[in-house]
C-alpha positions as CSV (number, residue, x, y, z in Angstrom):
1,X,-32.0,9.2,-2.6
2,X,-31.6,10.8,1.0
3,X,-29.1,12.8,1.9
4,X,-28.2,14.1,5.2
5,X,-25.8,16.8,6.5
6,X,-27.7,17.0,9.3
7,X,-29.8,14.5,11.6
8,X,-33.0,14.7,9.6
9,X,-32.5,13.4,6.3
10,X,-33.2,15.3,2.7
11,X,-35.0,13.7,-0.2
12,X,-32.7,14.3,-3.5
13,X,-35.1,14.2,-6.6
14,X,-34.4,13.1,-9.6
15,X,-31.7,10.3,-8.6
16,X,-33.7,6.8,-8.1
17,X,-35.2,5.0,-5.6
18,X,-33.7,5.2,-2.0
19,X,-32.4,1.6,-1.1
20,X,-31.5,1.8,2.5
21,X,-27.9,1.8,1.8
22,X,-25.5,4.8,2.8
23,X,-22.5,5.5,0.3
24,X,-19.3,6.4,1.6
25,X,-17.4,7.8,-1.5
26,X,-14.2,7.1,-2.3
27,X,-12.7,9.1,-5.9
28,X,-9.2,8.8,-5.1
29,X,-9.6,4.7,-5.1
30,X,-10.7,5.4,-9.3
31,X,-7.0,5.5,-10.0
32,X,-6.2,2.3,-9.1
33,X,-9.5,1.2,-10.8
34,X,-9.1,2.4,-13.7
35,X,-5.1,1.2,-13.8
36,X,-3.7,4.8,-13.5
37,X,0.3,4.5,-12.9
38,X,0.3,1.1,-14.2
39,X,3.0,0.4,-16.0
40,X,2.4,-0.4,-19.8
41,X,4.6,-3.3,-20.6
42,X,7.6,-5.2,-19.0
43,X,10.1,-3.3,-19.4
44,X,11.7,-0.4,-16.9
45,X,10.9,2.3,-19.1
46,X,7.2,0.9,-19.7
47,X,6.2,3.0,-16.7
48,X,7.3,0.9,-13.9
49,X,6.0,3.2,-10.9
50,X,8.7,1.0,-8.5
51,X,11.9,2.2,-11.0
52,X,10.6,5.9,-11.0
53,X,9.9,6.1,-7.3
54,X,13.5,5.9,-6.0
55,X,14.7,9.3,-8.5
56,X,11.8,11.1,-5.7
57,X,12.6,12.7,-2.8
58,X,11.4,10.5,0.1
59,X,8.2,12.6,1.1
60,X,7.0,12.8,-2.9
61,X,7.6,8.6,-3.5
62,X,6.7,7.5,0.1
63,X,9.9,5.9,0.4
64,X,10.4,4.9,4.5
65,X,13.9,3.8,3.9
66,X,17.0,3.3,1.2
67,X,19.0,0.4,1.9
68,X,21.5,0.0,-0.9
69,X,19.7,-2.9,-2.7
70,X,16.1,-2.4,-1.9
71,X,14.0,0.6,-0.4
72,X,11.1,0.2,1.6
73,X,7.7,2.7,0.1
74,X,3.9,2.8,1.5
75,X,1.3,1.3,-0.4
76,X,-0.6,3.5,-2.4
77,X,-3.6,1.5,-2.3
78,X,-3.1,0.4,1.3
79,X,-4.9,-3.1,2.9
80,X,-4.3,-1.3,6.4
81,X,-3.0,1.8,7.6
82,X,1.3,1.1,7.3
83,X,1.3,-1.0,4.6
84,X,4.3,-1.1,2.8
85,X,6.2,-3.4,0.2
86,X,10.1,-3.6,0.3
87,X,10.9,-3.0,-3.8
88,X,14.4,-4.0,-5.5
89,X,16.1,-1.1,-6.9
90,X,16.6,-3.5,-9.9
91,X,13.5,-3.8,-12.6
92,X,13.2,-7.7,-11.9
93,X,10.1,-10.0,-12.1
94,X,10.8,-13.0,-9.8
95,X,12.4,-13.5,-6.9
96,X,14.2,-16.5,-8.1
97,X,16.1,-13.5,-10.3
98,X,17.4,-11.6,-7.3
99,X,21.0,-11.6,-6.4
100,X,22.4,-12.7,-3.0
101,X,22.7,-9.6,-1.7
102,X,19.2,-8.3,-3.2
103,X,17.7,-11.0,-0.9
104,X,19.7,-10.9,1.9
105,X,18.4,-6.5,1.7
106,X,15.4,-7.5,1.0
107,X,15.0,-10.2,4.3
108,X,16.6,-7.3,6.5
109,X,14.3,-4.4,5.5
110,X,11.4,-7.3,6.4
111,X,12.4,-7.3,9.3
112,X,13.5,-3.6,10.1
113,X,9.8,-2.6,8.8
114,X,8.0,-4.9,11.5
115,X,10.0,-3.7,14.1
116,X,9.0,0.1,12.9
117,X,5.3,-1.0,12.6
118,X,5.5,-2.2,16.1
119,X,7.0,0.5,17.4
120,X,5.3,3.0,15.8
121,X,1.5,1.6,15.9
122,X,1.4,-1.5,18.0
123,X,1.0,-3.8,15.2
124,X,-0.3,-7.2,16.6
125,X,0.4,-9.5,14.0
126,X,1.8,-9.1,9.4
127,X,0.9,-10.5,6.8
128,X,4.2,-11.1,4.4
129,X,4.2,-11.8,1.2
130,X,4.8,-11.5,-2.5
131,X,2.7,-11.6,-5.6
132,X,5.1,-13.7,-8.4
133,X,3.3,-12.9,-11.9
134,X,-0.4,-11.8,-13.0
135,X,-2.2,-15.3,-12.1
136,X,-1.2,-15.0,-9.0
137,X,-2.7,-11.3,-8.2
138,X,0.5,-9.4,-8.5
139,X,-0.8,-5.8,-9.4
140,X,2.7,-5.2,-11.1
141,X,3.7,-8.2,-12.4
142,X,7.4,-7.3,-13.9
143,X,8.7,-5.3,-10.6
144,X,9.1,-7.8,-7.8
145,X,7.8,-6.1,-5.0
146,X,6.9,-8.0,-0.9
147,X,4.1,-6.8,1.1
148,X,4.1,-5.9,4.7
149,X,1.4,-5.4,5.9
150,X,0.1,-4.6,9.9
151,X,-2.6,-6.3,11.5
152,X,-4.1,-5.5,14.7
153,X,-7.0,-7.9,16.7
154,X,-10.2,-7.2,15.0
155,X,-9.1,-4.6,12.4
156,X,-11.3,-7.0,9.9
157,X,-14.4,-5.6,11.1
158,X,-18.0,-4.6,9.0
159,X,-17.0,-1.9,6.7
160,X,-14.2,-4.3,4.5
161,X,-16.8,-7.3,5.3
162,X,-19.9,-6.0,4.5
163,X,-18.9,-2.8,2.5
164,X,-16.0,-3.9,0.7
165,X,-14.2,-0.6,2.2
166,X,-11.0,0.3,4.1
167,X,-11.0,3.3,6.7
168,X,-7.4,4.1,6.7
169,X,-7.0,7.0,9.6
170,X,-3.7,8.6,8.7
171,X,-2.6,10.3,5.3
172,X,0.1,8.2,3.4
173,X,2.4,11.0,4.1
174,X,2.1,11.3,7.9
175,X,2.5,7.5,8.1
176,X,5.9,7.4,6.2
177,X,6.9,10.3,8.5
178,X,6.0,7.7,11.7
179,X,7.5,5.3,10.3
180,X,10.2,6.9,9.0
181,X,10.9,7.7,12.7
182,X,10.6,4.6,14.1
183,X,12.7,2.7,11.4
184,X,15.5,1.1,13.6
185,X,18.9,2.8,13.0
186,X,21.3,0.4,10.7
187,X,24.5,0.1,11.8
């Protein structure tokens, strides 16, 4: 294997073959691998990580907003820099389970996080959407959970392509504090 810290590269015995490829490690992505946080059944007190979240301080869940029904937190496993999902407070699996006001929240902190994403990096375009049950790729099944998620012209370049990789350029915690900022005021 070659390694370089510098420009001339350093054979590595003892660890294979070299293979032309470079490795850009990633350990903190083994927690979501390996299902760390996940909650262990359906219930609220199964580990739901979305009905712990809210009894953090905003900084320590990543919670951008509180609205009264629903509260808008960063992605811990983020598709782009500023993705964030807008959670119900209540431990509920389906949207069709939501109350009137849960979905009215819900539609308005949508809305209130695009704006900030706009504001506070430019955000070209979103994708928006939930998840509704395992089959359907929802990562926590039995917390109902929508996805915002910022998109910028030719942000889907070589490295998630090719390398199956996301450079994210800001820490999770100095996004929610941009966006925190740039969340429009409710009044």
């Amino acid at each position: 294997m070659l390694i370089s810290m510098t420009s001339e590269p350093v054979l590595q015995q003892g660890v294979g073959e070299p293979d032309g490829f470079r490795r850009l490690w990633t350990p903190h992505r083994m927690a979501y691998i390996q299902g760390e946080n996940k909650p262990t059944g359906p219930a609220p007190d199964d580990g739901c990580p979305f009905c712990t979240i809210p009894s953090l301080s905003d900084e320590d869940g990543l919670i951008v907003t509180r609205g009264r029904h629903v509260f808008a937190v960063l992605n811990l496993y983020p598709y782009n820099g500023g993705h964030l999902m807008v959670v119900p407070y209540r431990h509920v699996a389906d949207y069709t389970e939501l109350t009137d006001e849960e979905t009215v929240e819900l539609a308005a902190l949508t809305k209130q996080a695009m704006t900030a994403l706009r504001a506070a990096s430019g955000a070209h375009g979103f994708n928006i959407g939930m998840n509704q049950g395992g089959a359907a790729g929802a990562g926590i099944a039995a917390h109902l959970h929508q996805h915002v998620v910022p998109r910028w012209g030719g942000d889907t370049n070589f490295m998630p392509v090719v390398g199956h990789t996301k450079v994210l350029p800001q820490l999770l915690a100095d996004t929610r504090k941009m966006l925190a900022e740039a969340w429009p005021q409710q009044g």
